[in-house]
C-alpha positions, 0 to 999 in steps of 0.5 A, spaced: 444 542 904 436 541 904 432 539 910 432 532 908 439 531 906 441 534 914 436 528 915 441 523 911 447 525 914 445 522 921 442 516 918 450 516 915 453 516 921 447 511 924 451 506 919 458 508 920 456 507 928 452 501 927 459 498 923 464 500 927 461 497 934 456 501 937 449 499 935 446 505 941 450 511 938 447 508 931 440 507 934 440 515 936 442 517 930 436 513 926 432 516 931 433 523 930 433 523 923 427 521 923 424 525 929 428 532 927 423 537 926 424 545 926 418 547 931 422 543 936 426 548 939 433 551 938 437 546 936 433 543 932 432 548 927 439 550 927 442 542 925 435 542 920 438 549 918 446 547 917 449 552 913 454 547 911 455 540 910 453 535 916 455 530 913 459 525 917 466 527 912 465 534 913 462 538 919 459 531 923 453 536 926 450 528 927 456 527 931 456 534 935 449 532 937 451 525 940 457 528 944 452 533 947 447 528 949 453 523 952 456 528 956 449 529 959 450 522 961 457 522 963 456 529 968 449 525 970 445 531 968 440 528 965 438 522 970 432 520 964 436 520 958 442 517 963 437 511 964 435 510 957 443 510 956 444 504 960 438 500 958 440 501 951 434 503 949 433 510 948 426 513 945 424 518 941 420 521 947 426 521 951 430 524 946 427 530 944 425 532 952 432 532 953 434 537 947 428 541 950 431 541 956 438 542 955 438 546 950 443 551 951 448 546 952 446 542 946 447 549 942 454 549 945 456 542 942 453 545 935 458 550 935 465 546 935 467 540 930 468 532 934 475 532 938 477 524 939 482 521 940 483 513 939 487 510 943 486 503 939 490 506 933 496 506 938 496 498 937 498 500 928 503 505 931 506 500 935 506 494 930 509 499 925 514 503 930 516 495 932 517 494 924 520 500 923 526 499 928 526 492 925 530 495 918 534 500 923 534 498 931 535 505 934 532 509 939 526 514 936 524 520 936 516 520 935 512 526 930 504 526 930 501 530 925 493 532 928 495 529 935 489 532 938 490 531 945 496 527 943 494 520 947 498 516 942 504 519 943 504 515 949 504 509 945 510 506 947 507 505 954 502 501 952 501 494 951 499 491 945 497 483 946 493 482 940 488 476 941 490 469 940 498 471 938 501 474 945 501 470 952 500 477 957 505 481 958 511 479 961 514 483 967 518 487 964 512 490 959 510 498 960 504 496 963 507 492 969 511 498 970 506 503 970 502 500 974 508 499 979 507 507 978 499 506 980 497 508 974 491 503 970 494 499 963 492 501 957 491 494 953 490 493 945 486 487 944 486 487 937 483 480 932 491 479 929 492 475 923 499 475 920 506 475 923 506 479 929 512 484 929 516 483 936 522 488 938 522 493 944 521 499 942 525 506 946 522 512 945 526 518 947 522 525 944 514 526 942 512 531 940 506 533 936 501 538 933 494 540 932 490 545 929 486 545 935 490 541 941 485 537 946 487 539 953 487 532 957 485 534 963 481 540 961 478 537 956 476 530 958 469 531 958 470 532 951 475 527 949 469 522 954 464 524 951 466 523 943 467 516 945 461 513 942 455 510 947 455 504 949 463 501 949 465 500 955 471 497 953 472 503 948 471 508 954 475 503 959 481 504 955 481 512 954 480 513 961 486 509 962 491 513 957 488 519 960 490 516 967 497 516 963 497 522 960 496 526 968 502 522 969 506 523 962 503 530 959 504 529 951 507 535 948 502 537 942 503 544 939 497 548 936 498 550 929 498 547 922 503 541 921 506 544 915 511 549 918 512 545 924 514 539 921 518 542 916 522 546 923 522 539 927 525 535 920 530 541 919 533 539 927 538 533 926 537 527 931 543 524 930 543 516 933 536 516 933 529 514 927 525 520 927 518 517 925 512 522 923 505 518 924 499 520 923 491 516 924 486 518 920 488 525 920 492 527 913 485 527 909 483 532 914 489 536 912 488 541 906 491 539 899 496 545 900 499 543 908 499 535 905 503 537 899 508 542 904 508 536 909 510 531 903 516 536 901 518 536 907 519 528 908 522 529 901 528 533 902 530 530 909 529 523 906 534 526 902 538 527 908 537 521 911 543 516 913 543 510 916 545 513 922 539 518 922 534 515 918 527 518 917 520 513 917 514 515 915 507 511 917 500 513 915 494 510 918 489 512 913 483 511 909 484 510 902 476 508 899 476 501 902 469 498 901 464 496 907 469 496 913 475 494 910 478 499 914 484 504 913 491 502 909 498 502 913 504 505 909 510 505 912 516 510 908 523 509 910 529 513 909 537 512 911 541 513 905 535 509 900 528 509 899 524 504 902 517 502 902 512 497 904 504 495 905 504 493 911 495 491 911 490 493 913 486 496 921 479 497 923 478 505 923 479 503 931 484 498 932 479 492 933 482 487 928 489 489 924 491 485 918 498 485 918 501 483 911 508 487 910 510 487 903 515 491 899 513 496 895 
């Protein structure tokens, strides 16, 4: 990619910022397509000069970059920029002189892809756990695939009260008794329309893996930081289930989801539903895993009995136009195949369309 095309990638980002709820973040990112020059130092020569694809689909250096400018803001490294952050203006001039200043702990965040991990997706997890459970009532047996710091294995222990559906929580609801514990509520919010599927939901193993596993606690800059400026909501929600996650560790395995999911479905679970899940992870996955992954849901399907049932749920991106958000699918084996569209979420759980319909 030329120059101009590193310059493109931040306006891209800035688009996508500005859809899905952070016009601050969008704003920077148009700021410094326009800004960027090679004369200004390290780290701008280096992202005008990206070897690779920048792009927000491929290496997401715009990303990287905001992350590193966040972190500054989180840590109060940067008292100016700090400032700008919290007026929700940010300026060119600003900018710039933080990257000068900052230099060698900007050229670090350059170095490694964004790790996130959004807590809002959890609310499709527990709607299609709550579903799944539906069409066989029996304890479950959680699988995620790119887990990253394996927040939503804790799903089970959040609230979902989407707006104008549910009354708030009952006494006996996950958050009530983690607050009982002192620990803070992580509530999911989302626009609902559709049915809401109801049911209690009795996780009894989770567990997950990741090419490049998220300490919850070492990394929770990290983690903070790639949750985009200017969402206080956002940011309140993922401090909440960091909280939890002190308290609930979430098992997450490095390495690459094919071998690992073959080893975990190859293990019965007998008077359990094993459900593997993934949120916008599977386009991540290189063809060759995706297709190991496949086979490996395929032969224990085969497998499968009503005693021991399978269920697959996918949160994923399918080319939807504008912010029509990603597409939920849910598989489910116990003796036969049976599959559903169940609607559609925004990319960070902020409306979900719920519409089950067989396949």
């Amino acid at each position: 990619m030329t120059a101009a095309g590193h310059r493109e990638s931040f306006r891209k980002q800035a688009i996508a910022c500005r859809a899905l709820g952070s016009p601050l973040t969008a704003e920077i990112c148009e700021i410094l397509a326009e800004t960027l020059q090679e004369d200004q130092g390290e780290v701008a020569h280096r992202i005008l000069n990206w070897p690779g694809d920048s792009s927000p689909r491929a290496d997401a250096v715009p990303l990287r970059l905001c992350g590193g400018l966040h972190a500054l803001v989180l840590t109060g490294a940067d008292k100016t920029l700090a400032a700008a952050y919290a007026d929700a203006r940010p300026t060119a001039g600003i900018l710039l002189q933080a990257i000068a200043r900052h230099e060698d702990h900007l050229l670090g965040w350059l170095q490694g892809p964004p790790q996130t991990n959004e807590v809002g997706r959890a609310a499709a997890i527990i709607a299609a756990a709550r579903f799944a459970t539906g069409q066989c009532p029996l304890p479950i047996r959680a699988l995620e695939l790119g887990a990253s710091a394996g927040l939503n294995l804790n799903f089970h222990r959040y609230d979902l009260n989407p707006k104008g559906v549910l009354p708030p929580s009952g006494p006996d609801s996950p958050g009530i008794f983690l607050e009982e514990e002192g620990l803070p509520r992580v509530v999911l919010r989302p626009d609902w329309t559709g049915e809401m599927p109801r049911g209690d939901i009795k996780v009894t193993e989770a567990e997950g893996v990741d090419l490049r596993p998220v300490d919850p606690v070492g990394d929770e800059l990290r983690l903070l930081a790639y949750c985009w400026a200017g969402q206080p909501e956002r940011m309140a929600r993922l401090r909440a289930a960091l909280a939890i996650a002190r308290r609930y560790p979430p098992r997450v395995t490095e390495g690459d989801a094919a071998g690992w999911l073959e080893t975990r479905l190859a293990q019965p679970a007998p008077e359990r539903m094993t459900l593997v899940y993934h949120t916008i992870a599977w386009q991540y996955f290189p063809p060759a895993t995706r297709a190991v992954c496949e086979a490996a849901l395929q032969t224990a399907g085969a497998q499968a009995t009503c005693k021991a049932p399978l269920a697959h749920f996918s949160m994923e991106g399918d080319g939807g136009i504008g912010g029509d958000g990603a597409a939920l699918t849910l598989r489910l084996w116990n003796g036969r195949l049976r599959a559903w569209k169940l609607g559609r979420v925004d990319f960070h759980g902020r409306w979900i369309r719920w519409q089950p319909t067989a396949l």
